[in-house]
N, C-alpha and C positions, 0 to 999 in steps of 0.2 A: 680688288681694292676699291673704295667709294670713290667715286667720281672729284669728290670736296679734298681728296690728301692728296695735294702739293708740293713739290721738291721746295715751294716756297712755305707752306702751311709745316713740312716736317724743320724748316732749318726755324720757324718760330716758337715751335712747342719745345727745341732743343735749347732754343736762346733764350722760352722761358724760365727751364729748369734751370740752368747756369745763373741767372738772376737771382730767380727765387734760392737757389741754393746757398748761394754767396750773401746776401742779405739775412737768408737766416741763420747760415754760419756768423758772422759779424754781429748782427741784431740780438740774437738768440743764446744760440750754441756755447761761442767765446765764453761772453758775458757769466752762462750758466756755471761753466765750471768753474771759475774764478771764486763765485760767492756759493757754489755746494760743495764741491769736494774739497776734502781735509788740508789744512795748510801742508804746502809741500808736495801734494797730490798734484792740482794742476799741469804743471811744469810738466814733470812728465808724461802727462798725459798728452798733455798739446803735441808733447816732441813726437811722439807716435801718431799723431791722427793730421797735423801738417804737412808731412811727404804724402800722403794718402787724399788728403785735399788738392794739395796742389796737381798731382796726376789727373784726379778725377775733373775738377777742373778746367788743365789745359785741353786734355779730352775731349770733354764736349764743348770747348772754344770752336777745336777743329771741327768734330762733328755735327757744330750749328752749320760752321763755313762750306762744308762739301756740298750741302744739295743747293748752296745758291750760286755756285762755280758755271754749270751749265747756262745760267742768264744775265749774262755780262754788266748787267745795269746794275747788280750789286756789289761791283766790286770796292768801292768803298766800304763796303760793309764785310766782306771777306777779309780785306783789307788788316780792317778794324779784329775782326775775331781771331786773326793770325798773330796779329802783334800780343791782342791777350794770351793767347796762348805761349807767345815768345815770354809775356809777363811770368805766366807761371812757372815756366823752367826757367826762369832765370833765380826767381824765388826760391823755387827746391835746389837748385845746384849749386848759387852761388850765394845770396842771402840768408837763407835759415842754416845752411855751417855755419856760416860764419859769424852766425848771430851766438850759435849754439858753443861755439868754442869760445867765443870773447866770455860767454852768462860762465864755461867751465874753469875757465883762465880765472875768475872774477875781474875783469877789465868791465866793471859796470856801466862804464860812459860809454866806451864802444859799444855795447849791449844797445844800450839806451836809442843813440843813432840808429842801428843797424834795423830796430825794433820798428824805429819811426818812418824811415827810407821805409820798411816792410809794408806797414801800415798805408802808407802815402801813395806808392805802388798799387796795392790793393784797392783802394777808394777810384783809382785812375781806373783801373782795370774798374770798378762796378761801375762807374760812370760813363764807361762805354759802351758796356754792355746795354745798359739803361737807353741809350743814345740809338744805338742800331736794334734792339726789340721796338722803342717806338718807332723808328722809322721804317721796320718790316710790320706793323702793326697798322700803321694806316693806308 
């Protein structure tokens, strides 16, 4: 292994794909289905690829966090990546049901909340990530 790959340099390139993932899921991805696939398509589609995002992930929240456990100076930053992780299963397990049952029920104001709490979650959750990649960054 090159002398340059880091248990710090690996928990960075994992905290950047978790960023970059997340930004271009929100930035991108969302955005795209919304305005190309056919009315009524969305919806389902998202409901299948959200339990799959949120896994993937909390995932690599964790798997940024493990190589900087060994050097105790980041534990703010492990800190920070566990709780995102906590963010994401919170979202799959308790969140997108219950968003998913209110949108079936049609209780559209509950939807509506649950959607926004979702959304507002998710921004905290990017904004942390953001927060500990620049500060493993310099």
């Amino acid at each position: 292994m090159p002398d340059w790959f880091t248990l710090h340099i690996a928990a960075l390139l994992l905290i950047a794909a978790l960023f970059g993932g997340m930004l271009a899921f929100m930035g991108l991805f969302t955005p795209l289905v919304f305005t190309r696939l056919p009315e009524g398509a969305a919806g389902p589609f998202l409901r299948a690829v959200f339990p799959v995002y949120y896994r993937v992930c909390g995932i690599l929240s964790l798997l940024a966090a493990l190589p900087l456990v060994p050097a105790r100076a980041y534990m703010p930053e492990v800190t920070t990546l566990v709780l995102v992780a906590g963010g994401f299963i919170a979202a799959n397990t308790v969140l997108r049901p219950a968003a998913e049952r209110a949108r079936d029920d049609g209780r559209d104001a509950r939807f509506r909340v649950l959607h926004r709490v979702s959304v507002l979650l998710h921004l905290v959750q990017f904004g942390a990530v953001a927060v500990v990649l620049v500060r493993l960054a310099q």
